[in-house]
PDB file with SEQRES, HELIX, SHEET and CRYST1 records, atoms N, CA, C and O in Angstrom:
SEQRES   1 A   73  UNK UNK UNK UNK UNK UNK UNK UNK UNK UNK UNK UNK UNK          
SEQRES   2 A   73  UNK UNK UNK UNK UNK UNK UNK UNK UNK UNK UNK UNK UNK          
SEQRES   3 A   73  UNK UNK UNK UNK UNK UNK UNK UNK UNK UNK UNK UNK UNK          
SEQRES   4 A   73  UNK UNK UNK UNK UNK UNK UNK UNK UNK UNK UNK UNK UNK          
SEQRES   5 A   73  UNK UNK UNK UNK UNK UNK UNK UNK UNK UNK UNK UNK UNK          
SEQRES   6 A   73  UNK UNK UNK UNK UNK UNK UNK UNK                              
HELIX    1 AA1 UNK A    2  UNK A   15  1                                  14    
HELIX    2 AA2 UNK A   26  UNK A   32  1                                   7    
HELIX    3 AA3 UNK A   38  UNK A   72  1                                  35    
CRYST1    1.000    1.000    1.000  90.00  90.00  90.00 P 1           1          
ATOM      1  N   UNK A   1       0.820  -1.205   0.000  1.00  0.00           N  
ATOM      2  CA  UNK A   1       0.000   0.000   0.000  1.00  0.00           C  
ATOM      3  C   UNK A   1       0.858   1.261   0.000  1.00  0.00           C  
ATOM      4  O   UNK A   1       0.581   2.193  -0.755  1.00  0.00           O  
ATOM      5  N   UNK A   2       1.643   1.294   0.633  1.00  0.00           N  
ATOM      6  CA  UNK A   2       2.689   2.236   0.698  1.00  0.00           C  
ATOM      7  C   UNK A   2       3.415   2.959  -0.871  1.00  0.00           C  
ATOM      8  O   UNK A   2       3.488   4.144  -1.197  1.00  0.00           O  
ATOM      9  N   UNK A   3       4.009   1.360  -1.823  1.00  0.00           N  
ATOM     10  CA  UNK A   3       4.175   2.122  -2.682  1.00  0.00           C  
ATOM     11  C   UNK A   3       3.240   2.559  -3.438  1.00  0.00           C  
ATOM     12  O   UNK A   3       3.563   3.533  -4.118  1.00  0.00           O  
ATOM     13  N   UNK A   4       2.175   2.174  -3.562  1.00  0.00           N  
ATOM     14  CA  UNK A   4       0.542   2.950  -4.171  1.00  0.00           C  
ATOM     15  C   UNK A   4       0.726   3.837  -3.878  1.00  0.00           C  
ATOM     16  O   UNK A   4       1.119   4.543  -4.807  1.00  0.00           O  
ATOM     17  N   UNK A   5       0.645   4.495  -2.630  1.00  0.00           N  
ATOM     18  CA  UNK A   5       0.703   6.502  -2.215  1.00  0.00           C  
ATOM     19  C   UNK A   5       1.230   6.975  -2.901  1.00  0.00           C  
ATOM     20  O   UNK A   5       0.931   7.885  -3.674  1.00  0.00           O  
ATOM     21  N   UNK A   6       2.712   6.073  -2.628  1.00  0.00           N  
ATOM     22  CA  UNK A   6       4.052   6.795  -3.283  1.00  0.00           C  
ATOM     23  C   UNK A   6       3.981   7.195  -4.535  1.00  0.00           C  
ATOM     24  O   UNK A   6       4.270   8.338  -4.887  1.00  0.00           O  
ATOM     25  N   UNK A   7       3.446   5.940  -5.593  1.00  0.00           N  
ATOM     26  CA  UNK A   7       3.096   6.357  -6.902  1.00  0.00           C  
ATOM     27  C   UNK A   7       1.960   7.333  -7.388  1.00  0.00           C  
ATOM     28  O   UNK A   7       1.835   7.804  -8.518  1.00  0.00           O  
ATOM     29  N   UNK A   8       1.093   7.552  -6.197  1.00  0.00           N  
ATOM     30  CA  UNK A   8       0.129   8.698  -6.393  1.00  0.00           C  
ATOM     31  C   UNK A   8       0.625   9.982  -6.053  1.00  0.00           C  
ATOM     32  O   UNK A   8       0.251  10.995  -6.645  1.00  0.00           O  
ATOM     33  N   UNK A   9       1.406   9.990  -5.174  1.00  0.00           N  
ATOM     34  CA  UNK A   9       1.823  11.383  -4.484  1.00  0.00           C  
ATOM     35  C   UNK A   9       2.590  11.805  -6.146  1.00  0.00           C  
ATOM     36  O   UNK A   9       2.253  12.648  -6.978  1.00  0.00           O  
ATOM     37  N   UNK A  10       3.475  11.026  -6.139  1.00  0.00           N  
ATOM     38  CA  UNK A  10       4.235  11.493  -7.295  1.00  0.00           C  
ATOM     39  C   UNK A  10       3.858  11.596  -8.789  1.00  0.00           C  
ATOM     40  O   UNK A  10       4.524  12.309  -9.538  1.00  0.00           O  
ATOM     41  N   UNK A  11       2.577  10.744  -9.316  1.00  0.00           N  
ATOM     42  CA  UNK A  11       1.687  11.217 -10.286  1.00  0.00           C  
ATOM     43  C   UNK A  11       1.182  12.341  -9.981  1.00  0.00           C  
ATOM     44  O   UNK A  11       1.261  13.219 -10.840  1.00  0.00           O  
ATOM     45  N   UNK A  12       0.728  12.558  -9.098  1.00  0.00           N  
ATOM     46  CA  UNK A  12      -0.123  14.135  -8.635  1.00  0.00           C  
ATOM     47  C   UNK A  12       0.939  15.113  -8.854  1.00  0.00           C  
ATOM     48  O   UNK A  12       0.673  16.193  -9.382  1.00  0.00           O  
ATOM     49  N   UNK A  13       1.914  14.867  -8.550  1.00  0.00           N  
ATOM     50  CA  UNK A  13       3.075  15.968  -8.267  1.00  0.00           C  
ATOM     51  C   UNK A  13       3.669  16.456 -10.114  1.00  0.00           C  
ATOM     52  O   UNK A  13       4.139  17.490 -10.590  1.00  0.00           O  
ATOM     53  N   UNK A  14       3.279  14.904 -10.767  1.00  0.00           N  
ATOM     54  CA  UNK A  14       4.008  15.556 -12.170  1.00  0.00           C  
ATOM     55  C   UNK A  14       2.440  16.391 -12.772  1.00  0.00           C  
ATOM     56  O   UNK A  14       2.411  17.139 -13.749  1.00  0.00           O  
ATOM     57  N   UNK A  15       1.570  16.128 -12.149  1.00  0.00           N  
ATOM     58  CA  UNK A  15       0.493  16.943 -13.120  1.00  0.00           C  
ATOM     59  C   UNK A  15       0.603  17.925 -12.623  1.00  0.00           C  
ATOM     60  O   UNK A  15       0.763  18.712 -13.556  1.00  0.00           O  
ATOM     61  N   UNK A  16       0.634  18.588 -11.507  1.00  0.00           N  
ATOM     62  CA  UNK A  16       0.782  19.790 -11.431  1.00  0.00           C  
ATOM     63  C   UNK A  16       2.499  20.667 -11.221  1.00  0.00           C  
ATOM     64  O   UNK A  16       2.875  21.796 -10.905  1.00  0.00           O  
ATOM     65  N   UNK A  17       3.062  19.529 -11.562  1.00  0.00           N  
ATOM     66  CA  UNK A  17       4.561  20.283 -12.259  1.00  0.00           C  
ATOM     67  C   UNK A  17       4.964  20.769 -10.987  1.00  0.00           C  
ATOM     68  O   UNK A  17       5.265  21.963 -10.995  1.00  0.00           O  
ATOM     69  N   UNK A  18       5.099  19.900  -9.370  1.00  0.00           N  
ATOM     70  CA  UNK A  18       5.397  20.606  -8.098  1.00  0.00           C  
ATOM     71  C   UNK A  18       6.925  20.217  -8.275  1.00  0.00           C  
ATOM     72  O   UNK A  18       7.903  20.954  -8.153  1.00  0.00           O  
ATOM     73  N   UNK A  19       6.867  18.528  -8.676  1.00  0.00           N  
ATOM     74  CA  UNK A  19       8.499  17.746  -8.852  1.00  0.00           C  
ATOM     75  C   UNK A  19       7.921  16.908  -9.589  1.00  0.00           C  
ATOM     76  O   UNK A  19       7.020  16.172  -9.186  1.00  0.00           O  
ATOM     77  N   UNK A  20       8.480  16.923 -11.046  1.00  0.00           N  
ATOM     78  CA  UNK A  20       8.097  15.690 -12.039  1.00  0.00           C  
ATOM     79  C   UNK A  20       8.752  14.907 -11.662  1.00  0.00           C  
ATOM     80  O   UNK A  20       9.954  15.083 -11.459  1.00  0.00           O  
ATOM     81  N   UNK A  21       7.911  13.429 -11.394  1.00  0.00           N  
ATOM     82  CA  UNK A  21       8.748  12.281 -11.097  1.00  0.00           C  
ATOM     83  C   UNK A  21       9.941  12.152 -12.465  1.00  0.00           C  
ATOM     84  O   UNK A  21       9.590  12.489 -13.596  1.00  0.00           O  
ATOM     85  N   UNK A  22      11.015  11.756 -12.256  1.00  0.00           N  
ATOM     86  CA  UNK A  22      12.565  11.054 -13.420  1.00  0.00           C  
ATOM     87  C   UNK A  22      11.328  10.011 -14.238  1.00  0.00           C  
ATOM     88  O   UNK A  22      10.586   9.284 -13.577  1.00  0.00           O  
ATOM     89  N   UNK A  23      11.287  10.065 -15.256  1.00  0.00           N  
ATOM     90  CA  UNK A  23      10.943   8.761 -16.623  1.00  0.00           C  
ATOM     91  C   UNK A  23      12.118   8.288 -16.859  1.00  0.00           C  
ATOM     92  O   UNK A  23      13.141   8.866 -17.226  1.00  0.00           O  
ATOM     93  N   UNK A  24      11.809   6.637 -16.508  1.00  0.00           N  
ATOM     94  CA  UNK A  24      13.210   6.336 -17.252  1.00  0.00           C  
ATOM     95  C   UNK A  24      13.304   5.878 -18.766  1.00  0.00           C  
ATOM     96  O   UNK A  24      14.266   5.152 -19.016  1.00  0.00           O  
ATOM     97  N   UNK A  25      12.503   6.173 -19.753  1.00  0.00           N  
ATOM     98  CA  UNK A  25      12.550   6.518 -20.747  1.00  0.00           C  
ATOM     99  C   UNK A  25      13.144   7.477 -21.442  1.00  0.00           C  
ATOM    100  O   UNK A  25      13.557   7.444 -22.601  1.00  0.00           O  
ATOM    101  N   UNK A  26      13.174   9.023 -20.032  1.00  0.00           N  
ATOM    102  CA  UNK A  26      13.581  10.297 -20.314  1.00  0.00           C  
ATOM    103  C   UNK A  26      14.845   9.887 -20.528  1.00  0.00           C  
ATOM    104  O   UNK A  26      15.555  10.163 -21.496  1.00  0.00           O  
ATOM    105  N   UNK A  27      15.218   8.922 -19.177  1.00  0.00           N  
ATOM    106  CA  UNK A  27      16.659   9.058 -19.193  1.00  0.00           C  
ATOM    107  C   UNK A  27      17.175   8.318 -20.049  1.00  0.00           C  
ATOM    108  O   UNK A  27      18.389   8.517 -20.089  1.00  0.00           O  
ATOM    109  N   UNK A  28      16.711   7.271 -21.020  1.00  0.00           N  
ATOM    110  CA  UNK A  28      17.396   6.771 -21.847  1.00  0.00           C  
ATOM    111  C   UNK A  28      17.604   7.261 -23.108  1.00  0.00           C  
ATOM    112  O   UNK A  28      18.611   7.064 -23.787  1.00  0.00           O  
ATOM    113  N   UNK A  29      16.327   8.112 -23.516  1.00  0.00           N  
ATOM    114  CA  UNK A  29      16.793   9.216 -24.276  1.00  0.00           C  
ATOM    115  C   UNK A  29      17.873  10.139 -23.910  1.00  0.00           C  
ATOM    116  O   UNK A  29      18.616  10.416 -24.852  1.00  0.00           O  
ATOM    117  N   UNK A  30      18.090  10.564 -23.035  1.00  0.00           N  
ATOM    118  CA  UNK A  30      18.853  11.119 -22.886  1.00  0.00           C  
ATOM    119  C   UNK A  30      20.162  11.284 -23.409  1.00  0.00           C  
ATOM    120  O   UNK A  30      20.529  12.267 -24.053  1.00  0.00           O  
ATOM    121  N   UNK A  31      21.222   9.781 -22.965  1.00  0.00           N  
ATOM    122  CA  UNK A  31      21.664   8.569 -23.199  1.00  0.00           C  
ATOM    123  C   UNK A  31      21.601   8.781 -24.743  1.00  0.00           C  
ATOM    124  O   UNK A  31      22.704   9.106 -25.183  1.00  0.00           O  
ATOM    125  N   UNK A  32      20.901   8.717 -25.423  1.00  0.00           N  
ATOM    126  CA  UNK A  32      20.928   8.671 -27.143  1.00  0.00           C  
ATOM    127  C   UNK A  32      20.919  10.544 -27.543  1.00  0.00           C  
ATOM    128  O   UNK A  32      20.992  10.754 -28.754  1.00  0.00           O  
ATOM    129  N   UNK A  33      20.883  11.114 -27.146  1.00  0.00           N  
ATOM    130  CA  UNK A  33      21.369  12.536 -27.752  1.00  0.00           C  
ATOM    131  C   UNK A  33      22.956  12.544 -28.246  1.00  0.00           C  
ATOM    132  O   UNK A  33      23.847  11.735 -27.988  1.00  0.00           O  
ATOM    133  N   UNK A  34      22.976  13.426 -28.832  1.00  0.00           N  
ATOM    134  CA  UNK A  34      24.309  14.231 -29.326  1.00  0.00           C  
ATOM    135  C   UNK A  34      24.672  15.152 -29.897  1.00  0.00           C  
ATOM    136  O   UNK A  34      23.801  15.663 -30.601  1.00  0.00           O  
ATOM    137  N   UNK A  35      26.044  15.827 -29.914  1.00  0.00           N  
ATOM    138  CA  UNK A  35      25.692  17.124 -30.368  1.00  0.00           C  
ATOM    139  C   UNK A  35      26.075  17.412 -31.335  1.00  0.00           C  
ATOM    140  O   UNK A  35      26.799  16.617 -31.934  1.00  0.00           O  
ATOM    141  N   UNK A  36      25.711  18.843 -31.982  1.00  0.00           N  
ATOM    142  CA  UNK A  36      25.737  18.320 -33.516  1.00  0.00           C  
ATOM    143  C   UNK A  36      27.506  18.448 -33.958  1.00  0.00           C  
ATOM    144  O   UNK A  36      28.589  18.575 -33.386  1.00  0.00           O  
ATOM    145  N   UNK A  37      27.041  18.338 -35.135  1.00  0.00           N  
ATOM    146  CA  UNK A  37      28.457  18.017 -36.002  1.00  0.00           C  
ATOM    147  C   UNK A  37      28.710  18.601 -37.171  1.00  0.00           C  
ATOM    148  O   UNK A  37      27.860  19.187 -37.841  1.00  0.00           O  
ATOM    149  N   UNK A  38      30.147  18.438 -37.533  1.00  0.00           N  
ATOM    150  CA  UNK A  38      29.504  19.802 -38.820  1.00  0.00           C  
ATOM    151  C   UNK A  38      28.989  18.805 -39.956  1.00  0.00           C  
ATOM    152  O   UNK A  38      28.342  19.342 -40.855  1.00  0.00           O  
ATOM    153  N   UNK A  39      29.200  17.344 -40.040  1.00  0.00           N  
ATOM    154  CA  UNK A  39      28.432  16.526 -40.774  1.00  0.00           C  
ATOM    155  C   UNK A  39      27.060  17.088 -40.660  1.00  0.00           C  
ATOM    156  O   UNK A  39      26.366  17.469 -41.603  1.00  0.00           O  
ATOM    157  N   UNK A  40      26.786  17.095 -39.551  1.00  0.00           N  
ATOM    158  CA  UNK A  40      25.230  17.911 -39.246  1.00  0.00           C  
ATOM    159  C   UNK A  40      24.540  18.792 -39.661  1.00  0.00           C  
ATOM    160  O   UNK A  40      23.337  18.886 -39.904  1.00  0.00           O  
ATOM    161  N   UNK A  41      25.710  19.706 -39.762  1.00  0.00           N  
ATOM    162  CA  UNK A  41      25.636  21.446 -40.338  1.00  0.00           C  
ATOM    163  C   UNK A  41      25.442  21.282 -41.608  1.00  0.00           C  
ATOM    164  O   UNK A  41      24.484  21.805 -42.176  1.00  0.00           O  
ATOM    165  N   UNK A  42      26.519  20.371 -42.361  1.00  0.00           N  
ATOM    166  CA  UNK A  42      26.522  19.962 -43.376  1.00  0.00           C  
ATOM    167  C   UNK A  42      25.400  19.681 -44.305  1.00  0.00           C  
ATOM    168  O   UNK A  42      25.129  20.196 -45.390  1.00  0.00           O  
ATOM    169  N   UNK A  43      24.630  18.455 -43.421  1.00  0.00           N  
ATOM    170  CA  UNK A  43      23.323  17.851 -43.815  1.00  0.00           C  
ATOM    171  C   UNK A  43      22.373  18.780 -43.831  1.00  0.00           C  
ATOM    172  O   UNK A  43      21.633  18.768 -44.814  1.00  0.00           O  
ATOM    173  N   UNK A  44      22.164  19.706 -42.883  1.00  0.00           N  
ATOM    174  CA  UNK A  44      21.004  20.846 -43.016  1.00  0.00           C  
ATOM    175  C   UNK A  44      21.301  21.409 -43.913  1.00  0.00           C  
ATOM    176  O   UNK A  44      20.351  21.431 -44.696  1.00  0.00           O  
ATOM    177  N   UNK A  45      22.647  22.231 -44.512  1.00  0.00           N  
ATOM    178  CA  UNK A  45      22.826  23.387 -45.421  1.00  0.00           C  
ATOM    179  C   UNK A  45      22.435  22.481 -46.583  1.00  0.00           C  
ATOM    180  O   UNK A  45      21.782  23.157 -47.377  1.00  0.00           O  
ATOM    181  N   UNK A  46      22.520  21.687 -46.849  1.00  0.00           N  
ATOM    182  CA  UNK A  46      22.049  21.002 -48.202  1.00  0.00           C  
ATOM    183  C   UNK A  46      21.246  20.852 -48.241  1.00  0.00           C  
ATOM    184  O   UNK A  46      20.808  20.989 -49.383  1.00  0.00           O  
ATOM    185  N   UNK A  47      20.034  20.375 -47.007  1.00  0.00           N  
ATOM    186  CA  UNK A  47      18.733  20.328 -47.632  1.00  0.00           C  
ATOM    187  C   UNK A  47      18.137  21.906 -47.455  1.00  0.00           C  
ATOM    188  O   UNK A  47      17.240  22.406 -48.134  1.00  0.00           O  
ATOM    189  N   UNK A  48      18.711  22.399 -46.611  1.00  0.00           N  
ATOM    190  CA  UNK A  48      18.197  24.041 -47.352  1.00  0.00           C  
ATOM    191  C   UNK A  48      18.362  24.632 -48.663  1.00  0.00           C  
ATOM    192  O   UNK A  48      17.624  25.480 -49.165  1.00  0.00           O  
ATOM    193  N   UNK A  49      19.796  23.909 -49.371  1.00  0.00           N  
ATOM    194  CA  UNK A  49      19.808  24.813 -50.181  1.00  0.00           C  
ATOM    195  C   UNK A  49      18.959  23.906 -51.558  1.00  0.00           C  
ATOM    196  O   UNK A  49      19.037  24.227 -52.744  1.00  0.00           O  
ATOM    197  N   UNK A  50      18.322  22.958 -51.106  1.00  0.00           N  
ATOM    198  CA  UNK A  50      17.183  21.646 -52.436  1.00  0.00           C  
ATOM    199  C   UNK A  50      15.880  22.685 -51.679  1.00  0.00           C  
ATOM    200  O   UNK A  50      15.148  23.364 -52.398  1.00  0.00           O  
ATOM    201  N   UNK A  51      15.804  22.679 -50.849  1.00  0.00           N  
ATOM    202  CA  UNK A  51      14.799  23.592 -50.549  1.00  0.00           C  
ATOM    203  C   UNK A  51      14.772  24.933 -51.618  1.00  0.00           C  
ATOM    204  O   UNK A  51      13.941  24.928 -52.526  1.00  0.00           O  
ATOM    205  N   UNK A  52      15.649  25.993 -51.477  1.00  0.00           N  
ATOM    206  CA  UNK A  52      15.620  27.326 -52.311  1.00  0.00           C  
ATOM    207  C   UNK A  52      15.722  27.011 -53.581  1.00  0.00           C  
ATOM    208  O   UNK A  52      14.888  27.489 -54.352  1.00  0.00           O  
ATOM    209  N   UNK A  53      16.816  26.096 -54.114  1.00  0.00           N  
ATOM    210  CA  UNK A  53      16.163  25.531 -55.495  1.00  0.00           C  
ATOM    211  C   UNK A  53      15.046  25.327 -55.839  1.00  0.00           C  
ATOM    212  O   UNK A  53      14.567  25.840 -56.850  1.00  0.00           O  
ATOM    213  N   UNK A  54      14.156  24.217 -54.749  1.00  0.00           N  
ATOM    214  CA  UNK A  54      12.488  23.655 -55.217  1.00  0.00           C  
ATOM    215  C   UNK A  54      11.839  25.176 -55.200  1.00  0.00           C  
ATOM    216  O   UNK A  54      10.887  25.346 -55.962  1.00  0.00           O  
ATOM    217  N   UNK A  55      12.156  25.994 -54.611  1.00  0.00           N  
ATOM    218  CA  UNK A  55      11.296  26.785 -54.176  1.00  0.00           C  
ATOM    219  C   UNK A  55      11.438  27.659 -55.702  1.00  0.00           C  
ATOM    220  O   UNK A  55      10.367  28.037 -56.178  1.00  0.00           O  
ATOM    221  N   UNK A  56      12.614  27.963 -56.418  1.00  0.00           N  
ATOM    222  CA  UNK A  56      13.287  28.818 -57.390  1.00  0.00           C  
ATOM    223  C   UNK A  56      12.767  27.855 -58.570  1.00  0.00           C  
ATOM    224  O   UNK A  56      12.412  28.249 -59.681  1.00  0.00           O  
ATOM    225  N   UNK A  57      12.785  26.664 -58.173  1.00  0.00           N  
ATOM    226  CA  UNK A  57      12.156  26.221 -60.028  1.00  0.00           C  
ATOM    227  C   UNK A  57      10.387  26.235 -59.516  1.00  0.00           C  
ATOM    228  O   UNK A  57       9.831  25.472 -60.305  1.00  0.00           O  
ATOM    229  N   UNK A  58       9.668  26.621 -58.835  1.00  0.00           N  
ATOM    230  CA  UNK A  58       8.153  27.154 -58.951  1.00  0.00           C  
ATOM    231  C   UNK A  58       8.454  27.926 -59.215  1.00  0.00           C  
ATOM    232  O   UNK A  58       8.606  27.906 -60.436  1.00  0.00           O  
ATOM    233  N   UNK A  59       8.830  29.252 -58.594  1.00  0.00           N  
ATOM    234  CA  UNK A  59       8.802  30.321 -58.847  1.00  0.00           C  
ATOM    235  C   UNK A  59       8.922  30.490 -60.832  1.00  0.00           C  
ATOM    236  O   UNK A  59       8.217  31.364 -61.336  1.00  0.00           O  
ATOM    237  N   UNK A  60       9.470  29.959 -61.406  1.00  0.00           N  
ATOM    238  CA  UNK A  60      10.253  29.980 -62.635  1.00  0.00           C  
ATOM    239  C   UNK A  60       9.094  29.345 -63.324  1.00  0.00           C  
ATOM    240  O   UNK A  60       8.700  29.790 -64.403  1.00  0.00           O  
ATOM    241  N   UNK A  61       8.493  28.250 -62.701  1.00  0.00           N  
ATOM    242  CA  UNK A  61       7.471  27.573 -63.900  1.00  0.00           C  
ATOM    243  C   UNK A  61       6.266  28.541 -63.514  1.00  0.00           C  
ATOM    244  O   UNK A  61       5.693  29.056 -64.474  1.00  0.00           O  
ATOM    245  N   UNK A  62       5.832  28.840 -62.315  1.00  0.00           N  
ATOM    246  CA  UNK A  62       4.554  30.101 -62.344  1.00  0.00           C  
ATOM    247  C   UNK A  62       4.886  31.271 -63.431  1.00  0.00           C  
ATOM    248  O   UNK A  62       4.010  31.549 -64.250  1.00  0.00           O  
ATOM    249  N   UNK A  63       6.103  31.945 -63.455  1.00  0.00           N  
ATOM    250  CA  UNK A  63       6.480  32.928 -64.072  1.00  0.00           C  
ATOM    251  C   UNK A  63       5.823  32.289 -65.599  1.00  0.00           C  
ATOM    252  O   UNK A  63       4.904  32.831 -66.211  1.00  0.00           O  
ATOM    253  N   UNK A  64       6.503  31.068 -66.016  1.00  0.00           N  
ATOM    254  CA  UNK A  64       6.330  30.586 -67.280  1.00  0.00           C  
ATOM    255  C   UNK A  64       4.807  30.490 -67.762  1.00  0.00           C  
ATOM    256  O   UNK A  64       4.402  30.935 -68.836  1.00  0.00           O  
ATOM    257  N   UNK A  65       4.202  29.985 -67.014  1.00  0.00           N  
ATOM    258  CA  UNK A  65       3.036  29.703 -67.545  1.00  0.00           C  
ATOM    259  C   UNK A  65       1.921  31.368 -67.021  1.00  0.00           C  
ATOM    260  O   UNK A  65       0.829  31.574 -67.551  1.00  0.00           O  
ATOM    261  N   UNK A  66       2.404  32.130 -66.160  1.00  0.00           N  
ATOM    262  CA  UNK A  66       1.929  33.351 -65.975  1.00  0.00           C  
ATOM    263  C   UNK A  66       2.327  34.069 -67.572  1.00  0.00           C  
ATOM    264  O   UNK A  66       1.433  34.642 -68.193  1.00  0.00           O  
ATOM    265  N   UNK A  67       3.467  33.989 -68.033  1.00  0.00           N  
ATOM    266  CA  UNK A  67       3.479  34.763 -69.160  1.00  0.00           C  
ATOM    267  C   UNK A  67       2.950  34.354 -70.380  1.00  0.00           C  
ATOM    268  O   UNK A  67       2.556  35.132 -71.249  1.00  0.00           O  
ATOM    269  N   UNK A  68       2.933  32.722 -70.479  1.00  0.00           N  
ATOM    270  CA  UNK A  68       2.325  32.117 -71.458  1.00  0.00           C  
ATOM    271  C   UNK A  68       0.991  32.237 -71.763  1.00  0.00           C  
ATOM    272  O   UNK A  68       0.639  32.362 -72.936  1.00  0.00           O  
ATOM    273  N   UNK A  69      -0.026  32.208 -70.590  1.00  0.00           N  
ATOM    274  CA  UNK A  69      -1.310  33.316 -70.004  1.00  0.00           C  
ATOM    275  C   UNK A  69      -1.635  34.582 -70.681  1.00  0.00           C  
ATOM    276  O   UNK A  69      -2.529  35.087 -71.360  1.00  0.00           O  
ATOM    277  N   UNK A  70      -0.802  34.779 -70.314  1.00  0.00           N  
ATOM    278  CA  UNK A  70      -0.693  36.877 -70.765  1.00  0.00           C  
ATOM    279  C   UNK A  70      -0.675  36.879 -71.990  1.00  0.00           C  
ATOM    280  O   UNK A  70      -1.377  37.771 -72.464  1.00  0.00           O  
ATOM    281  N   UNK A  71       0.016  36.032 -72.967  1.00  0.00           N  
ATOM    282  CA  UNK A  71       0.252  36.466 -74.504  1.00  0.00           C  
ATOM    283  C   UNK A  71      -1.200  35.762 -74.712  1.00  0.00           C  
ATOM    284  O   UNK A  71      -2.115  36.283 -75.348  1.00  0.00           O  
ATOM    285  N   UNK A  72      -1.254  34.683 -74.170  1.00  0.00           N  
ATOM    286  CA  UNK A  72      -2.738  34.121 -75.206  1.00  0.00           C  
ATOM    287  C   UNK A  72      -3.820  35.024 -75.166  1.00  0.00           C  
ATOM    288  O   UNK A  72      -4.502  35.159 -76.182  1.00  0.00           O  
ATOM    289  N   UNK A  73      -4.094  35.694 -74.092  1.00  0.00           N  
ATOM    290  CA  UNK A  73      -5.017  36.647 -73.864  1.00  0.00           C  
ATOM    291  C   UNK A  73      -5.037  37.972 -75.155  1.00  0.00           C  
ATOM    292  O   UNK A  73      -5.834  38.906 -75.069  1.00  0.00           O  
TER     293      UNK A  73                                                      
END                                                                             
């Protein structure tokens, strides 16, 4: 019975955020973090820069078919 309380006191306590009980899930995530790298840096700047491309060939086919529009008119 005892640890019942215990596990209530301390459910109660993470809902209202007095002392979140430790998850040890948290902590095994934890455990799997790391920090970044410039492989990392690396990997983002490239898909940013397939990003501004995708973004630069719409831009380019709206233009196209916006002007192709305009003359048929």
């Amino acid at each position: 019975m005892g640890k019942l309380l215990q596990n209530l006191i301390r459910g109660a306590g993470s809902l209202i955020d007095i002392q979140p009980a430790p998850h040890r899930s948290s902590l095994s995530r934890m455990k799997q973090l790391h920090l970044p790298t410039a492989s990392d840096a690396e990997a983002i700047a490239s898909d940013w820069r397939q990003v501004g491309q995708d973004i630069a060939a719409a831009i380019d086919q709206t233009e196209l078919q916006r002007v192709s529009h305009d003359s048929k008119a």
